[in-house]
C-alpha positions as a LaTeX table, in Angstrom:
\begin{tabular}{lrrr}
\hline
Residue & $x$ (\AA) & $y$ (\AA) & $z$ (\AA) \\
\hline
Unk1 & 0.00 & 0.00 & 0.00 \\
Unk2 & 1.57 & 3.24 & $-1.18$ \\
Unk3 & 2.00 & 5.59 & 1.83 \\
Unk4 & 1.20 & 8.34 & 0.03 \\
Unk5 & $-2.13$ & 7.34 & $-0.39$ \\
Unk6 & $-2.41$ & 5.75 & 2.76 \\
Unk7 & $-1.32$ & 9.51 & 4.16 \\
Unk8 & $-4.36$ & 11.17 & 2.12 \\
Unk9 & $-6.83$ & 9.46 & 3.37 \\
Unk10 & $-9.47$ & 10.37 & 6.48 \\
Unk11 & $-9.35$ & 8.21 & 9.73 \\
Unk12 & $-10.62$ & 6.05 & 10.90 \\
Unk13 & $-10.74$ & 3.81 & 7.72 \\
Unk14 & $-10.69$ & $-0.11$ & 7.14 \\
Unk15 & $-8.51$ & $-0.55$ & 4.13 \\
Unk16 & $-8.03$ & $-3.51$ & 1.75 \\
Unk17 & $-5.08$ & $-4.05$ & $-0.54$ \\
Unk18 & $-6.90$ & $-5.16$ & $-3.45$ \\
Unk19 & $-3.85$ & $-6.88$ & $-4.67$ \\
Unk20 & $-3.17$ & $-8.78$ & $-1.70$ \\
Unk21 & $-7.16$ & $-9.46$ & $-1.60$ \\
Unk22 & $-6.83$ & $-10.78$ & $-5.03$ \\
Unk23 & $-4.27$ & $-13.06$ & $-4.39$ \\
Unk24 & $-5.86$ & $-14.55$ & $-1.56$ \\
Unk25 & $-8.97$ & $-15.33$ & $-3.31$ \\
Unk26 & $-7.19$ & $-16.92$ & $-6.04$ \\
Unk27 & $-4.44$ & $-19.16$ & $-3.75$ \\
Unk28 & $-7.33$ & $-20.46$ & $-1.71$ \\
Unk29 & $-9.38$ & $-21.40$ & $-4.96$ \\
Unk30 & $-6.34$ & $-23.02$ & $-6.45$ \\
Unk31 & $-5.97$ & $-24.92$ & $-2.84$ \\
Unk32 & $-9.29$ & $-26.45$ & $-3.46$ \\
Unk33 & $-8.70$ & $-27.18$ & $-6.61$ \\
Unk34 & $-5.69$ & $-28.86$ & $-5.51$ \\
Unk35 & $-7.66$ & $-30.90$ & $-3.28$ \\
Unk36 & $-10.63$ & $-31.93$ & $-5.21$ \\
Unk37 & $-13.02$ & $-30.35$ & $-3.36$ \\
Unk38 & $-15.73$ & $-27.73$ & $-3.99$ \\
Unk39 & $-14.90$ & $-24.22$ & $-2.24$ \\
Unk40 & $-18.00$ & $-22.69$ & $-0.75$ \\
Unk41 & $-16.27$ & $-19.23$ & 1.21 \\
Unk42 & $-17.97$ & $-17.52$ & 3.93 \\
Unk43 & $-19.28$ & $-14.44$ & 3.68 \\
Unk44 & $-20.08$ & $-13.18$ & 7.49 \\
Unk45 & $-16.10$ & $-12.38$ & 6.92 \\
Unk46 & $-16.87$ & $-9.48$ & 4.29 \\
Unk47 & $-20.12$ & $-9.22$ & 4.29 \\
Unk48 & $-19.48$ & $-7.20$ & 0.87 \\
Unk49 & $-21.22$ & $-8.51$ & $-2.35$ \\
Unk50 & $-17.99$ & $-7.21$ & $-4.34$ \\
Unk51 & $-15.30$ & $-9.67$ & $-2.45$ \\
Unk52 & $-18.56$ & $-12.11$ & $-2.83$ \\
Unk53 & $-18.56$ & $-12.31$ & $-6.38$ \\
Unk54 & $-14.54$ & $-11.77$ & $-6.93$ \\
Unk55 & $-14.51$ & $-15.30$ & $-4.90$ \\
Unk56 & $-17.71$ & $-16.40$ & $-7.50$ \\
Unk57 & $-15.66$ & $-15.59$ & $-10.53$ \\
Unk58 & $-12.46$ & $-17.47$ & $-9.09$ \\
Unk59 & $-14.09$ & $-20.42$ & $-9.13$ \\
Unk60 & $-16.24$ & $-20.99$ & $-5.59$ \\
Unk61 & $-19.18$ & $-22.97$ & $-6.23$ \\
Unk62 & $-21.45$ & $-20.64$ & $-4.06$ \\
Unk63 & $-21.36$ & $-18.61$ & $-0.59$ \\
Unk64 & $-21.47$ & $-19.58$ & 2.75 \\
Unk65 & $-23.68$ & $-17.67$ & 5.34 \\
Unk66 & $-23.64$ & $-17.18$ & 9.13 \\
Unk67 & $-27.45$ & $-15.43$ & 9.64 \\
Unk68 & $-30.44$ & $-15.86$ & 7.55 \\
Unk69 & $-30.48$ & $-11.98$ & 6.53 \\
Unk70 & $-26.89$ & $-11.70$ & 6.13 \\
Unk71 & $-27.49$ & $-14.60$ & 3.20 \\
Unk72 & $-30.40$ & $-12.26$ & 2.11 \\
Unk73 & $-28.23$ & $-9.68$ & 0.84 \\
Unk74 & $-26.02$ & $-12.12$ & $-1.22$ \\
Unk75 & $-29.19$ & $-14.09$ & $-2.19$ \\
Unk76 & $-30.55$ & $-11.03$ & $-3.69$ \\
Unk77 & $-27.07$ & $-10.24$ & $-5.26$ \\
Unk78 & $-27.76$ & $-13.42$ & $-7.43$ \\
Unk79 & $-25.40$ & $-15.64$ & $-5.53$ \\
Unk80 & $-25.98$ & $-18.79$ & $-7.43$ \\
Unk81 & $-26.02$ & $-20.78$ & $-4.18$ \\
Unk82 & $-25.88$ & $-20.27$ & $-0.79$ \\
Unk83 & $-25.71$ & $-22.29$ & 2.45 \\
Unk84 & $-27.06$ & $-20.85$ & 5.79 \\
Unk85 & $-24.32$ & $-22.35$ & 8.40 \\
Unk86 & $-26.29$ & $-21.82$ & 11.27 \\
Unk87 & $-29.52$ & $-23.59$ & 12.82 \\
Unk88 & $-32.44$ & $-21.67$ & 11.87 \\
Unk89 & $-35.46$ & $-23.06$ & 14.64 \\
Unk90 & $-37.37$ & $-19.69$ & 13.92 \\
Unk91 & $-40.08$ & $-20.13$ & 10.72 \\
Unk92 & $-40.29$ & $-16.38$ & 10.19 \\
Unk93 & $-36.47$ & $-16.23$ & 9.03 \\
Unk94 & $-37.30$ & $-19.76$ & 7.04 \\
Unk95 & $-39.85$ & $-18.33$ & 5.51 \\
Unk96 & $-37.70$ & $-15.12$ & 4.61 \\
Unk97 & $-34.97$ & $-17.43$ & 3.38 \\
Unk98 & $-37.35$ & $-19.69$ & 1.09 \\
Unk99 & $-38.80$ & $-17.03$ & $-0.39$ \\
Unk100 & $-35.85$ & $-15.12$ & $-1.51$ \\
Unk101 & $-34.66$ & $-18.19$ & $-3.01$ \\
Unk102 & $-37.78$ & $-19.38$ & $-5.31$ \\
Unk103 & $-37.79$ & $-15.77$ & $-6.46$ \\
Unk104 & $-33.86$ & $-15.83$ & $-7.65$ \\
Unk105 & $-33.44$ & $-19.75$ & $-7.87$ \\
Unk106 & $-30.83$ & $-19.87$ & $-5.20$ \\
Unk107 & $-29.77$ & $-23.79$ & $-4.60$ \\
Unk108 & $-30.35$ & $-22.62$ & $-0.62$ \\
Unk109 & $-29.09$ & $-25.03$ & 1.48 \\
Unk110 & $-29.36$ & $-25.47$ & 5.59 \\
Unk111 & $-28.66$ & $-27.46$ & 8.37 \\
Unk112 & $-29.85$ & $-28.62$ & 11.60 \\
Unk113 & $-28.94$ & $-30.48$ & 14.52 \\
Unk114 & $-32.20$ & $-30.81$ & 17.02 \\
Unk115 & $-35.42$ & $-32.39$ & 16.34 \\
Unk116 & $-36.97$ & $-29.18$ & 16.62 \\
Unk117 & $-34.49$ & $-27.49$ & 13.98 \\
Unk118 & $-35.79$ & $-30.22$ & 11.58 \\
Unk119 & $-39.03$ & $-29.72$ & 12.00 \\
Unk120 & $-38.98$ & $-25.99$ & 11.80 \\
Unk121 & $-37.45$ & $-26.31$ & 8.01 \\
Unk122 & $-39.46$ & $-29.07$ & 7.31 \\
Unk123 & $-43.18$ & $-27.11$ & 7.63 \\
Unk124 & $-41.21$ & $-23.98$ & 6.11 \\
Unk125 & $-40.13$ & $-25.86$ & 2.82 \\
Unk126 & $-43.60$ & $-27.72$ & 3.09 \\
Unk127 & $-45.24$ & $-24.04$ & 3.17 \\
Unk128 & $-43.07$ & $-22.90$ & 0.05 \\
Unk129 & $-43.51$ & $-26.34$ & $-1.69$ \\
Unk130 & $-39.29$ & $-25.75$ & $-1.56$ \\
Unk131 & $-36.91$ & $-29.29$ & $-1.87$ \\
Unk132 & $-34.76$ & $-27.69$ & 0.84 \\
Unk133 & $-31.43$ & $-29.55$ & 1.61 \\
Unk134 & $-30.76$ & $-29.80$ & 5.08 \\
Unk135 & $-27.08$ & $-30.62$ & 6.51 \\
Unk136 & $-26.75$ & $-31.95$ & 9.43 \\
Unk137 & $-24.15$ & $-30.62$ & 11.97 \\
Unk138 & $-21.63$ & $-32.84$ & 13.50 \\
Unk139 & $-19.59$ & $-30.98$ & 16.65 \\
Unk140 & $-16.25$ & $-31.98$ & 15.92 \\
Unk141 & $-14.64$ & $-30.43$ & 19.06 \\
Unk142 & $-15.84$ & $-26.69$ & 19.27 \\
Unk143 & $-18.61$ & $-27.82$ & 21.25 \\
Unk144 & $-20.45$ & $-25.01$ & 19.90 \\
Unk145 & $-23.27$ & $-26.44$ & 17.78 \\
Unk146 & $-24.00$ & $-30.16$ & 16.24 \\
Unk147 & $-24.50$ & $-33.20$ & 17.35 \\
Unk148 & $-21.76$ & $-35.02$ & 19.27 \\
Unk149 & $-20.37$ & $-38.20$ & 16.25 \\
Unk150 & $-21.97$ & $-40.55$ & 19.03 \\
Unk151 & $-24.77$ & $-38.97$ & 20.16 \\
Unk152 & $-28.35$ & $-41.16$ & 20.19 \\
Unk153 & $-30.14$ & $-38.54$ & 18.27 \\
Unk154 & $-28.16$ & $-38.53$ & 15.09 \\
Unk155 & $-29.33$ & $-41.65$ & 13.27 \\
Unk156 & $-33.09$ & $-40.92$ & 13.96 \\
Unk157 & $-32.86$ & $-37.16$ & 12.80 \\
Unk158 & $-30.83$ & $-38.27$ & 9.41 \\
Unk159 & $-33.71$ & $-40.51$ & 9.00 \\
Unk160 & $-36.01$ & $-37.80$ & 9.54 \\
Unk161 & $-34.45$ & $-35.57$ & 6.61 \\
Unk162 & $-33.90$ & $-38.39$ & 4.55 \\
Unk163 & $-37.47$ & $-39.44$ & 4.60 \\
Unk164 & $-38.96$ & $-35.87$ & 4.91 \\
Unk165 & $-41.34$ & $-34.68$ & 1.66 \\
Unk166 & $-39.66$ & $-31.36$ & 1.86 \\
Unk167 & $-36.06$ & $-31.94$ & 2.83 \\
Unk168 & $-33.44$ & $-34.32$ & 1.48 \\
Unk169 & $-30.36$ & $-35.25$ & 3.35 \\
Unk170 & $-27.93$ & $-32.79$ & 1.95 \\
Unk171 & $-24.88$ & $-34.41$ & 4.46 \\
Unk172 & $-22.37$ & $-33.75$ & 7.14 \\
Unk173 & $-21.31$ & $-30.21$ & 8.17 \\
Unk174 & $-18.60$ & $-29.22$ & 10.89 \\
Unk175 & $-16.58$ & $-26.24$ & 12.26 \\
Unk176 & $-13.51$ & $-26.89$ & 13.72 \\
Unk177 & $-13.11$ & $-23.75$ & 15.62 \\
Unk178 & $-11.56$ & $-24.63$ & 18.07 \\
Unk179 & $-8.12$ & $-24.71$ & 15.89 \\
Unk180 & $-7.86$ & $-21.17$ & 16.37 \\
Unk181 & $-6.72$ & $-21.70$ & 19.71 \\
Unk182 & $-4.04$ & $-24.13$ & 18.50 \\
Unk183 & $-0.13$ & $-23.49$ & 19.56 \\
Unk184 & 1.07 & $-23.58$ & 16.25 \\
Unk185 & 0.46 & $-24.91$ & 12.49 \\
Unk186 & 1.39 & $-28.30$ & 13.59 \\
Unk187 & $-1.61$ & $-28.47$ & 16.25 \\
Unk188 & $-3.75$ & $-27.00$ & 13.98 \\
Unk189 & $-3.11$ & $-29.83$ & 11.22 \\
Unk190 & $-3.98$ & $-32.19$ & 13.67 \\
Unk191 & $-7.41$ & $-31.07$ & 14.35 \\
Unk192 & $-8.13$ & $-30.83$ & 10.94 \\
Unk193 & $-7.22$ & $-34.68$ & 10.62 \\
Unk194 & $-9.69$ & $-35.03$ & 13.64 \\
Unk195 & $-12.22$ & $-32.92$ & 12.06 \\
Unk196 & $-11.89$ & $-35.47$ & 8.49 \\
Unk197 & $-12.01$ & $-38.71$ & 10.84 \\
Unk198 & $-15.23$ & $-37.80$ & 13.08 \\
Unk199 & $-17.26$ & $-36.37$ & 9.65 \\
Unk200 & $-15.98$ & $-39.63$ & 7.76 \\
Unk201 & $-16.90$ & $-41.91$ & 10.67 \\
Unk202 & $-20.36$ & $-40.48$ & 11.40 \\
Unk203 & $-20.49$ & $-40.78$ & 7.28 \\
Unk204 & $-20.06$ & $-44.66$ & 7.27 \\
Unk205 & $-22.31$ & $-45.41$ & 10.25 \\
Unk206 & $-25.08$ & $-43.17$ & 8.16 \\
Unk207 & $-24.74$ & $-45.68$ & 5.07 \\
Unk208 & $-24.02$ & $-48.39$ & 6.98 \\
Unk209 & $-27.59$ & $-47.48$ & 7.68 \\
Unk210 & $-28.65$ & $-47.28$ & 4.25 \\
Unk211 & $-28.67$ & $-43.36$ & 4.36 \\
Unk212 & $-27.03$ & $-41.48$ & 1.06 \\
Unk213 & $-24.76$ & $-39.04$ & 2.68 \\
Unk214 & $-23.80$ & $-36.82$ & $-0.83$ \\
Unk215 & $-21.42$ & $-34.24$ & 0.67 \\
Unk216 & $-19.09$ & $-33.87$ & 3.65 \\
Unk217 & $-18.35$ & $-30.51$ & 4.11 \\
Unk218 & $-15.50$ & $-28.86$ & 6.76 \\
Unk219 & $-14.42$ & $-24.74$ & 7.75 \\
Unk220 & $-11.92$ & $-22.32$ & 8.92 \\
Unk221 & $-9.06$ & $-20.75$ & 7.48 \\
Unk222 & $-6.44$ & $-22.27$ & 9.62 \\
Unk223 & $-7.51$ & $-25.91$ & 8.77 \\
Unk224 & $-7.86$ & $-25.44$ & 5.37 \\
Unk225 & $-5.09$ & $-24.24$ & 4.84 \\
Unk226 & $-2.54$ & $-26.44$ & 7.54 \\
Unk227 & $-4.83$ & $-29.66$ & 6.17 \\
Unk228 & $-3.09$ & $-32.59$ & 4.59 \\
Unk229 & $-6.14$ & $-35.21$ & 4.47 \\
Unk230 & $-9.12$ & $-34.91$ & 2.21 \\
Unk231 & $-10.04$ & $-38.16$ & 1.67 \\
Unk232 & $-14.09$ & $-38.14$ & 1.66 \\
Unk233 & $-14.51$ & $-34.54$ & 1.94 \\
Unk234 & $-16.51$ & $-32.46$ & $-0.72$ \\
Unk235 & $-16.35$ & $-29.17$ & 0.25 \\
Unk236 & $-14.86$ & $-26.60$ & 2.33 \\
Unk237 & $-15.80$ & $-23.18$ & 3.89 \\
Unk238 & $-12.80$ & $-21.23$ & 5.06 \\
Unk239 & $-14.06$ & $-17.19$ & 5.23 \\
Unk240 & $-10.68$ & $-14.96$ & 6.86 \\
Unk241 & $-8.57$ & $-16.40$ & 4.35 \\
Unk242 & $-9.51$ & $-13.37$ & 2.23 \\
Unk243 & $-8.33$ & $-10.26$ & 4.69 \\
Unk244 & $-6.42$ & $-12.87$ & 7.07 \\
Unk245 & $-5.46$ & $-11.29$ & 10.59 \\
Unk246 & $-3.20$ & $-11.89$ & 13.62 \\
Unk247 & $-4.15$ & $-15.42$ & 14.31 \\
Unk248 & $-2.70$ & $-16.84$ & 10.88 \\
Unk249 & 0.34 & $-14.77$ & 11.70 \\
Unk250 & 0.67 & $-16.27$ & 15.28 \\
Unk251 & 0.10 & $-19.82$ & 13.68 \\
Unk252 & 2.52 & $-19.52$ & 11.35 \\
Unk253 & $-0.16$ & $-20.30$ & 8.34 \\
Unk254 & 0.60 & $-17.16$ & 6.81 \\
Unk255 & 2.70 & $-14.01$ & 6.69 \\
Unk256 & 2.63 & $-10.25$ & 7.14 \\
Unk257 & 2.71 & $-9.93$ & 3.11 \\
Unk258 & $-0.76$ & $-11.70$ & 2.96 \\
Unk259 & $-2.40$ & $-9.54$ & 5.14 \\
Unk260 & $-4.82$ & $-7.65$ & 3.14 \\
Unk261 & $-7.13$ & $-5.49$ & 5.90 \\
Unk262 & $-5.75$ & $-2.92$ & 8.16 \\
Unk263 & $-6.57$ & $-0.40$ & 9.98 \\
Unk264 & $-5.54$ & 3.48 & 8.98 \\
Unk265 & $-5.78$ & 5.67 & 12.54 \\
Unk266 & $-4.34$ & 9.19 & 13.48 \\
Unk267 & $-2.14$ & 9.95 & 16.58 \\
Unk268 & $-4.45$ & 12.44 & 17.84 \\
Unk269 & $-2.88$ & 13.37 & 21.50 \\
Unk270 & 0.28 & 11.81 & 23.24 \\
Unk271 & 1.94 & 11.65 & 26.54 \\
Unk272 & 4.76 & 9.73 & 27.76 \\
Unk273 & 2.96 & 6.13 & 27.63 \\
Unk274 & 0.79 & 6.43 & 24.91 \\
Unk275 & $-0.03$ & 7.64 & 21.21 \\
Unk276 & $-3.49$ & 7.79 & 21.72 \\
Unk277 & $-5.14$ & 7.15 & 18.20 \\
Unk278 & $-9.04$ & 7.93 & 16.77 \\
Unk279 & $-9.72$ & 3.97 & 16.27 \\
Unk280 & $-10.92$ & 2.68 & 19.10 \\
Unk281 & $-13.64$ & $-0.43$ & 20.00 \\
Unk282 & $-16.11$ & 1.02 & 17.60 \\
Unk283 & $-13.78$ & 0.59 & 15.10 \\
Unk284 & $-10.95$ & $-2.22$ & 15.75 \\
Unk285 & $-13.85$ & $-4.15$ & 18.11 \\
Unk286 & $-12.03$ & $-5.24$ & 21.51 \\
Unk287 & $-12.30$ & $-8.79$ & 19.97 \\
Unk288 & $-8.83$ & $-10.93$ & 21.33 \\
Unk289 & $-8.70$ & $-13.37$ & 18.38 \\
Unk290 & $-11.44$ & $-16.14$ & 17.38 \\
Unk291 & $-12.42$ & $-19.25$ & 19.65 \\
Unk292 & $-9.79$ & $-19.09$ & 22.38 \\
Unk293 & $-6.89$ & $-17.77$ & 20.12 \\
Unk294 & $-6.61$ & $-14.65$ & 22.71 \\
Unk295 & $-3.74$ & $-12.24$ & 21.48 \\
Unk296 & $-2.58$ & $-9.64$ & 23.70 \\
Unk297 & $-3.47$ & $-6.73$ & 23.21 \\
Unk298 & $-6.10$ & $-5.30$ & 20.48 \\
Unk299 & $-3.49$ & $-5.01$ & 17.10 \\
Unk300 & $-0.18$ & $-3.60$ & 16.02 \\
Unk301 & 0.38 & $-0.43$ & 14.78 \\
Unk302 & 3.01 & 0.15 & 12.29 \\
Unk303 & 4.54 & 3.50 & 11.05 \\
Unk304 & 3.54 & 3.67 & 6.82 \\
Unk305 & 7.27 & 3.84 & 5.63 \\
Unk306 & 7.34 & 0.29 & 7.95 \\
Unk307 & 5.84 & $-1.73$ & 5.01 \\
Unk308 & 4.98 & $-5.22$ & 6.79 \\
Unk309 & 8.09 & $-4.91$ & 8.87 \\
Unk310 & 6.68 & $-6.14$ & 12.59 \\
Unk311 & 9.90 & $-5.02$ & 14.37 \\
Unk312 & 8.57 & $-1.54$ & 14.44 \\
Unk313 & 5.13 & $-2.64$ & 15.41 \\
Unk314 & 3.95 & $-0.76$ & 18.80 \\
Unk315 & 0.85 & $-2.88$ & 20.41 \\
Unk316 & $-2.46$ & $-1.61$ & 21.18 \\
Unk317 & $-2.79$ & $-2.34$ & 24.59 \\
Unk318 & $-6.04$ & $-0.73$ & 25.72 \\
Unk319 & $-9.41$ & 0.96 & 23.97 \\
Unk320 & $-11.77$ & 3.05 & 24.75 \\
Unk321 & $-14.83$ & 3.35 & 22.66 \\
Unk322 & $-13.41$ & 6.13 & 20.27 \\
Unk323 & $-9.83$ & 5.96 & 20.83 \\
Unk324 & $-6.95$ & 3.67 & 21.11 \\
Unk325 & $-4.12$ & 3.24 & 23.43 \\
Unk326 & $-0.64$ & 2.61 & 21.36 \\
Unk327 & 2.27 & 1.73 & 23.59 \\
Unk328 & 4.84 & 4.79 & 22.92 \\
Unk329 & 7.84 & 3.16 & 23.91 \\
Unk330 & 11.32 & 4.73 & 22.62 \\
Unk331 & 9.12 & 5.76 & 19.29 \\
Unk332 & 9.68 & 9.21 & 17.86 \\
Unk333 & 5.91 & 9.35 & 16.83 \\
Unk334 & 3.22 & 12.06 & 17.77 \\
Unk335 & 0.53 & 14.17 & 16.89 \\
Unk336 & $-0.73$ & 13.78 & 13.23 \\
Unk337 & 1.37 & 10.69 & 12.40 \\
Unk338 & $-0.89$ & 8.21 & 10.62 \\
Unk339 & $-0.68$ & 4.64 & 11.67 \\
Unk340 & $-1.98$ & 1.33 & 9.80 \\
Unk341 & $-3.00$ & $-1.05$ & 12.26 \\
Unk342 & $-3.08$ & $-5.14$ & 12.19 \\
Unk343 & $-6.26$ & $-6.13$ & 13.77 \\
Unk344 & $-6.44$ & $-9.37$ & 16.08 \\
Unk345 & $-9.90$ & $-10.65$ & 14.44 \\
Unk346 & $-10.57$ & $-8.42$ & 10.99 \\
Unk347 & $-14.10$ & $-10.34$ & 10.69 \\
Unk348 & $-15.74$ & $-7.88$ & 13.18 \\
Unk349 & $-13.76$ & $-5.34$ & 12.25 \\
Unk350 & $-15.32$ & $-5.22$ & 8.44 \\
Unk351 & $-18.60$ & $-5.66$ & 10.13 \\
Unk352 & $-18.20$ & $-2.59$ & 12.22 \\
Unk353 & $-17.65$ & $-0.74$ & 8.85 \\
Unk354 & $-20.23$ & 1.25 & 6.54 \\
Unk355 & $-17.68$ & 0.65 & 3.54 \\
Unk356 & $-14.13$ & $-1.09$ & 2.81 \\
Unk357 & $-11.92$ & 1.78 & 1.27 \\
Unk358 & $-9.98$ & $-0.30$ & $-1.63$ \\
Unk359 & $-6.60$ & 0.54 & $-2.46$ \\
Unk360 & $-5.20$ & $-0.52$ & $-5.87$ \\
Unk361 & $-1.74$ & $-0.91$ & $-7.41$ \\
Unk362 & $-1.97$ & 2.39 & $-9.50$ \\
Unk363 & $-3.10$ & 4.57 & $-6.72$ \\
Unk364 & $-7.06$ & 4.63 & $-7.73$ \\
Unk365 & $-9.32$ & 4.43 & $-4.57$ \\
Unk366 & $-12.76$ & 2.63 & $-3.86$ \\
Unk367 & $-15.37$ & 2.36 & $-1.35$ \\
Unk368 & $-16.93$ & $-0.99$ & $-1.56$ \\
Unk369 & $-19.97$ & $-1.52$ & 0.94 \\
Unk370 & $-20.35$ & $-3.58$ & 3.58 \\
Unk371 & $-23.77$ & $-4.44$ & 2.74 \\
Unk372 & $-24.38$ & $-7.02$ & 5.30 \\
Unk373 & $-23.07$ & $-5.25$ & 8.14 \\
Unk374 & $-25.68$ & $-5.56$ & 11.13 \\
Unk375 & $-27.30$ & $-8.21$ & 9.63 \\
Unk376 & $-27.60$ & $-10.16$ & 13.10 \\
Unk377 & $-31.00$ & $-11.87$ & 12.53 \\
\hline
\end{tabular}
């Protein structure tokens, strides 16, 4: 990113190396590619429909979701399909869902993992005469959502789908989130292994049963990316690879130079601790990295002549809602230097954004929306 530019520009401003963004995209399409498996991003990392289709025209297959009106926006965008990765027990968002996709022909696709998530997309689809596939989710460790691989209830609700006049079995979906909080690449490569054992195991107990389990599909970006073992799995749905953040850094699954979201902030006042900068929670969110990852600090701030050089970073140590706490140490810095700023978690931080400012090669400068910022419901 030209510092030039970079010195032009207003802050606070979330801005994306379009070059960097580009190359991202495309590695992580040639990665699936590599593996023989469909790429299916997620979107609840951009929530932008421009990222969304540069990932659409690279190859993914279709979008992944986190919220039913988050998918909305991307459903209306013409996404040509779209999974909702997320259990959806409420029929008003079902019916919201359905709808939008019978009116753009959307392959929607959903999952479950209770009785009563089954039957809530079962009367929906039966309402919107819809053929709705319907994953089921298998906890593989997060113990977030899904069913545990042994868990009682996990034969009889494949059954369920499987034999449902509005749903069809669409397969097994997991998150391993938990790799986040992984030591290093190493760890994380074995819960990805993990992740591919449990989903194939619950697979063959399913068609041991007689059930046709079509697609086994598996997220994050630091599994995806440290994973080794694909054998059986369809489809993946890694969503940070795109901006990446601190936690790939830490994890050694990528570097500085792939690190296409930061932060621009002004040194606004200073004392002998602290450059105290205009980002603060409402703009870098106080998040400490994803699922137990928990970086100190809330980013690192680097001078713009610095380039990706994280020997002059100077950590954010403390926010307030409008401002940000940089630690001063033997730095030179003050009042009206601008700072770019690696974020611990850039996923909320795009959300917390009306727009992306884009920065190309040349110079040129867009705003690209975040159209699905908000969308919570």
């Amino acid at each position: 990113m030209n510092p030039a530019v970079l010195r032009s520009l207003e802050t606070p401003q979330v801005v994306v190396d379009h070059a960097r963004l580009a190359a991202n995209i495309a590695r992580m399409a040639d990665l699936a590619r590599a593996a023989g498996v469909a790429l299916r991003p997620h979107v609840k990392t951009h929530k932008c429909r421009e990222i969304a289709r540069m990932q659409l025209a690279a190859g993914a297959a279709g979008l992944t979701a986190s919220k039913p009106d988050e998918a909305l926006v991307f459903i209306a965008d013409r996404a040509p399909s779209v999974t909702v990765a997320y259990p959806v027990v409420d029929p008003r968002k079902a019916d919201r869902l359905l709808a939008a996709a019978r009116d753009t022909g959307c392959d929607l696709r959903m999952l479950a993992d209770s009785a009563q998530g089954v039957e809530a997309l079962e009367a929906a689809a039966a309402r919107h005469a819809f053929d709705l596939p319907v994953y089921l989710k298998i906890d593989v460790g997060l113990h977030r959502c899904g069913l545990a691989p042994d868990h009682p209830d996990l034969l009889p609700l494949a059954r369920r789908i499987a034999g449902s006049g509005s749903l069809r079995l669409a397969g097994l979906l997991s998150h391993a989130g938990h790799a986040y909080g992984a030591k290093d690449a190493a760890q994380v490569r074995e819960v990805a292994r993990e992740e591919n054992r449990l989903l194939n195991q619950v697979a063959g107990r399913l068609r041991a049963a007689g059930l046709d389990v079509p697609e086994l599909s598996v997220g994050s970006t630091p599994t995806v990316l440290a994973c080794d073992q694909w054998d059986g799995i369809t489809e993946m749905r890694p969503g940070n690879y795109v901006f990446m953040d601190r936690t790939p850094l830490r994890l050694g699954l990528a570097r500085v130079a792939d690190v296409s979201l930061w932060v621009l902030a002004t040194v606004v006042s200073a004392n002998a601790d602290w450059l105290i900068v205009d980002a603060g929670s409402k703009v870098l969110s106080s998040d400490g990295g994803a699922h137990g990852s928990d970086l100190a600090g809330h980013g690192l701030a680097l001078p713009l002549d610095a380039g990706d050089d994280l020997s002059q970073a100077l950590p954010v140590l403390r926010l307030s809602e409008e401002h940000g706490f940089v630690q001063r140490g033997d730095s030179n810095l003050g009042v009206g230097d601008v700072l770019k700023i690696l974020p611990n978690h850039s996923c909320p931080v795009a959300n917390l954004a009306e727009a992306l400012t884009i920065l190309y090669p040349g110079g040129d400068v867009e705003l690209w929306a975040v159209a699905a910022r908000g969308k919570t419901a």
